[in-house]
C-alpha positions as CSV (number, residue, x, y, z in Angstrom):
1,X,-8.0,-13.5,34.7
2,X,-7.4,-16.7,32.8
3,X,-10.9,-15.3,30.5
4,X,-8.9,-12.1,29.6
5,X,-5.7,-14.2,28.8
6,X,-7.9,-16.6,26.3
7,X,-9.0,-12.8,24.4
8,X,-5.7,-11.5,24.0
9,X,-4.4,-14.8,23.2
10,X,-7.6,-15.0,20.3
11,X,-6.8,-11.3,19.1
12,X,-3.0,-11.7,18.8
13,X,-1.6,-11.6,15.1
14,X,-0.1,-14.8,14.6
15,X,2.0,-16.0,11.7
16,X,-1.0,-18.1,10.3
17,X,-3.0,-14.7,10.3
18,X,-0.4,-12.9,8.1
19,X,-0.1,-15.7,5.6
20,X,-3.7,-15.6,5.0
21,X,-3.9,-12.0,4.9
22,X,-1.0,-11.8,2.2
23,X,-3.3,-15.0,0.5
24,X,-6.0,-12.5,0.7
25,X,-4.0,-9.5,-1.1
26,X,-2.9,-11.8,-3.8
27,X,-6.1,-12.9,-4.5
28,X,-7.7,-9.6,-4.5
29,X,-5.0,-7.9,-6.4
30,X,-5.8,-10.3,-9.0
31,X,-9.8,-9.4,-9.4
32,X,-8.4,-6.2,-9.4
33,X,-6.0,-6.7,-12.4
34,X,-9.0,-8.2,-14.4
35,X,-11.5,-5.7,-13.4
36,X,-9.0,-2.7,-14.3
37,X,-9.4,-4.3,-17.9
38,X,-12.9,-4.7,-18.3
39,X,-14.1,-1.2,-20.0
40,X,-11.1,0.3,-20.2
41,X,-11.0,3.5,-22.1
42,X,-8.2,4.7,-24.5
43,X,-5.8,7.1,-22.7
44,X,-4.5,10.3,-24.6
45,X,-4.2,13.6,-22.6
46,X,-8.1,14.3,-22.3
47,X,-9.2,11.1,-21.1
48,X,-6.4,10.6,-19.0
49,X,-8.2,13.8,-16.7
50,X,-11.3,11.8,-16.6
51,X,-12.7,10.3,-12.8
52,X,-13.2,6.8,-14.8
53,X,-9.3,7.2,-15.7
54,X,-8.5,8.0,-12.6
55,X,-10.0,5.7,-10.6
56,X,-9.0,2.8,-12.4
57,X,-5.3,4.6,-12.3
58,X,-5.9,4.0,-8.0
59,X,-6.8,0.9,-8.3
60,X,-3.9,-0.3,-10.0
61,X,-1.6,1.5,-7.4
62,X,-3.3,-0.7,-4.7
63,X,-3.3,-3.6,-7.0
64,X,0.4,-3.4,-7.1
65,X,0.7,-2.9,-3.2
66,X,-1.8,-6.1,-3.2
67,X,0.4,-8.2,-5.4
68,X,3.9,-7.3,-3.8
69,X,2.3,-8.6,-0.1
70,X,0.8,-11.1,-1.7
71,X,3.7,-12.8,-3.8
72,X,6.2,-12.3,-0.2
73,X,3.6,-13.8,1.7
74,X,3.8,-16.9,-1.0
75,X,7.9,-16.5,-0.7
76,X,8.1,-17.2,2.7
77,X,5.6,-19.9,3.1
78,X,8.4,-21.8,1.5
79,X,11.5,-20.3,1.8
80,X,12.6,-23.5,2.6
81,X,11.4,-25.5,-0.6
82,X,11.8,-22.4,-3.6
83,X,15.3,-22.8,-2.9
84,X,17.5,-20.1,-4.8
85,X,15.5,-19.6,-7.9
86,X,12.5,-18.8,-5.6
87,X,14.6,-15.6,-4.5
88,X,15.8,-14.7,-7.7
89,X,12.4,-14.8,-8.9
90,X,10.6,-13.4,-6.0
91,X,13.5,-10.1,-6.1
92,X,12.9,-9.9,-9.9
93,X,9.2,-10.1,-9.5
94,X,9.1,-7.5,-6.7
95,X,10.7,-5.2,-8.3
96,X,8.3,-5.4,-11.0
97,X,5.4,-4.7,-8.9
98,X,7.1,-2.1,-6.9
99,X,8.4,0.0,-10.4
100,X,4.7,-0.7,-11.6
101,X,3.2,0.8,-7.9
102,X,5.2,4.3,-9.0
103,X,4.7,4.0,-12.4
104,X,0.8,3.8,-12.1
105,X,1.2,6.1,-9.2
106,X,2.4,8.7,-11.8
107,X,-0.7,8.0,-13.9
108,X,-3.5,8.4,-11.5
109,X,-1.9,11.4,-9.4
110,X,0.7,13.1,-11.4
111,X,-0.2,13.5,-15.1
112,X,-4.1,14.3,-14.9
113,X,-2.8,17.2,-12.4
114,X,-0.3,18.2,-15.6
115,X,-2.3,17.0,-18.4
116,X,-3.2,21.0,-19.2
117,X,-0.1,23.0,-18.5
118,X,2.2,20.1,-20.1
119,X,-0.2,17.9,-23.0
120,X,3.3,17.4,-24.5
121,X,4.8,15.3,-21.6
122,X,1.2,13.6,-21.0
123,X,0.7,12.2,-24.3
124,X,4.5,10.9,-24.6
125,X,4.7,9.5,-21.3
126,X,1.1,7.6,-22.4
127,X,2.5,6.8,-25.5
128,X,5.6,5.3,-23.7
129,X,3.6,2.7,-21.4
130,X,0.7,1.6,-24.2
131,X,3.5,1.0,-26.5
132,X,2.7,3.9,-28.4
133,X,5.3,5.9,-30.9
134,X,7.2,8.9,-28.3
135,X,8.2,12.1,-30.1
136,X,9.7,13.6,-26.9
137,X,11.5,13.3,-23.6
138,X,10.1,11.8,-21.3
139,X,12.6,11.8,-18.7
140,X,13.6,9.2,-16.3
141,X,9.8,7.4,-17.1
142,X,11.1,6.1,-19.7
143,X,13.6,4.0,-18.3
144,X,10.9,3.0,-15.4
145,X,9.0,1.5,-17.8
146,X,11.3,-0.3,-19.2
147,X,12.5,-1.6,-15.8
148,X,9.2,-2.5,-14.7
149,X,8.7,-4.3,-18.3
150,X,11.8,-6.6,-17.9
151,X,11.5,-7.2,-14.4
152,X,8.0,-8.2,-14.1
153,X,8.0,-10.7,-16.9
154,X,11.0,-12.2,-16.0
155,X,10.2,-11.6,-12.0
156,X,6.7,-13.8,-13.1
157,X,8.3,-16.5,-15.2
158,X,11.0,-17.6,-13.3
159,X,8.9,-17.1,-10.1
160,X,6.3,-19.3,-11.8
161,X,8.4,-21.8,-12.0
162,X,10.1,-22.0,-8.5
163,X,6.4,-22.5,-7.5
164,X,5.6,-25.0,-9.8
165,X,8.7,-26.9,-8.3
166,X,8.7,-26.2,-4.9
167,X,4.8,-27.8,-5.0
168,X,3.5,-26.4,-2.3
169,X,0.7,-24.0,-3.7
170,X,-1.5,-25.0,-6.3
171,X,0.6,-25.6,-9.4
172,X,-1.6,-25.0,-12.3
173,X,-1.7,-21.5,-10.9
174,X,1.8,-21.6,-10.6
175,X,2.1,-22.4,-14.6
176,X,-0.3,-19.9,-15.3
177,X,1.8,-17.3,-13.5
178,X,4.5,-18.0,-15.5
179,X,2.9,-18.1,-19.1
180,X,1.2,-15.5,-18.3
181,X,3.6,-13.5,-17.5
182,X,5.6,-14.5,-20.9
183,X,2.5,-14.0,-22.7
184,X,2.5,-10.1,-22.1
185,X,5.2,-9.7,-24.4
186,X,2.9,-9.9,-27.4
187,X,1.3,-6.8,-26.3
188,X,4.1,-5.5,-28.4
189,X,2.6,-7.5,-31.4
190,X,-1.1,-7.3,-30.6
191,X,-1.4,-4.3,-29.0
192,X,-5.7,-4.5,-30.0
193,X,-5.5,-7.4,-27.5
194,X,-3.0,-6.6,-24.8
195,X,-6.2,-6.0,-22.4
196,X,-6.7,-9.9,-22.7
197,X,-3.5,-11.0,-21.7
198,X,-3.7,-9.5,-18.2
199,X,-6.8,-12.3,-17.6
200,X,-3.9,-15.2,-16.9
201,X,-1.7,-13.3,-14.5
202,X,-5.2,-12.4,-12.6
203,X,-6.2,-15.5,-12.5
204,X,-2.9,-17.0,-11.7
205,X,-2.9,-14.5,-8.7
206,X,-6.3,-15.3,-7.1
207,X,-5.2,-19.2,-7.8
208,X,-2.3,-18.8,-5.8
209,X,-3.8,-16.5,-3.0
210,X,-6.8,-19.1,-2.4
211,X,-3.6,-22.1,-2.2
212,X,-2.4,-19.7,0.7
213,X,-5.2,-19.0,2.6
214,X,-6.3,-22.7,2.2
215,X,-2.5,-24.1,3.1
216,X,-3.2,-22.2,6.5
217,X,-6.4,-23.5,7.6
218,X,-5.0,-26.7,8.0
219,X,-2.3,-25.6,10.7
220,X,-5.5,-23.5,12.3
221,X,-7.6,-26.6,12.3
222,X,-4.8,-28.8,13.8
223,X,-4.3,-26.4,16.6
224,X,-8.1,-25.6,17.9
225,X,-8.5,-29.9,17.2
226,X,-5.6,-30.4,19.6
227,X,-6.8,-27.1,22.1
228,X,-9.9,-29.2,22.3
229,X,-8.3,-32.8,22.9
230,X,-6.1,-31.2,25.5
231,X,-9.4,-29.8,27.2
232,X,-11.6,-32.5,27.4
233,X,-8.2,-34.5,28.5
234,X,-8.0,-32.0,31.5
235,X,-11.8,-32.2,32.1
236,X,-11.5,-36.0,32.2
237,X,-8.2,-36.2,34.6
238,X,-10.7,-33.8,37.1
């Protein structure tokens, strides 16, 4: 009886697991990010049909789902500490992620299934998110874009920055996040190189996840240490 108690107790999802699975997400999401710019191909209504479009497309949905658990998970490890800032940023930077998640949605699902019957529509709506000129409507994209453009810079600078100062996950990952973040304004200027400026955010991201993942060991270390003193402490008293 008590051997089937220890394997429920060893399968149960504690709060330690979640915060190193949402470590885990952030981390990932951020090889993601960097991968997704690696090769990339330019996007006009043809290519935009193509699997390699496509695919990447996905990956940046899931990216996005990866990011948003990952940067709560990193919220509430220290509600406490981020203080009102924290939430301001961590709100600001979710909705950035989540308006990205539909926006990218639309790219890998909606448009290549459109991309023939409406090339119009496709081509604006790619010119609108690589900053390109739009001759057309576009509808309610448009302003999604825009949304997600505001909210995740400022989501990632002032979120950045409630890290830094909170200073409990690694802080140089923290300053990354929110440079990095600022830094994808100049895709505007430089749009040859607005590939390269996704490379701090990643990074930033699987710095962060890793200070998650590793904050919890230590709790999980403490607690099979002390499930061991109290055994042999039991053994000894017998």
């Amino acid at each position: 009886m008590e051997h089937n108690l220890d394997k429920e107790n060893d399968m149960a999802v504690t709060p330690n697991t979640l915060f190193r699975a949402t470590g885990v997400a952030a981390a990932v999401a951020g090889l993601i990010f960097i991968g997704v710019q690696v090769g990339s191909p330019h996007l006009d209504g043809t290519t935009i049909t193509t699997t390699n479009a496509v695919v990447r497309d996905s990956l940046k949905v899931l990216m996005a789902a990866l990011a948003l658990a990952g940067i709560s998970g990193m919220y509430l490890l220290q509600v406490k500490k981020i203080g009102v800032l924290g939430l301001v940023g961590y709100l600001t930077f979710a909705t950035g992620y989540l308006t990205m998640l539909g926006i990218e949605f639309v790219g890998a699902f909606v448009l290549p299934s459109i991309a023939h019957s409406s090339p119009a529509y496709v081509s604006n709506a790619i010119a609108a998110a690589t900053n390109g000129t739009v001759t057309g409507s576009i509808g309610l994209i448009k302003v999604a874009i825009l949304v997600n453009g505001i909210t995740y810079v400022a989501g990632g600078f002032i979120f950045g920055i409630a890290l830094f100062r909170a200073s409990v996950l690694a802080r140089w990952a923290a300053v990354l996040l929110a440079c990095g973040s600022v830094a994808t304004i100049a895709t505007g200027v430089l749009p040859q190189y607005e590939r390269l400026f996704a490379f701090p955010t990643g990074v930033a991201l699987i710095g962060l996840g890793y200070s998650v993942w590793q904050a919890q060991r230590a709790p999980a270390a403490r607690s099979i240490s002390s499930a061991v003193s109290s055994q042999l402490e039991t053994a000894g008293a017998n």
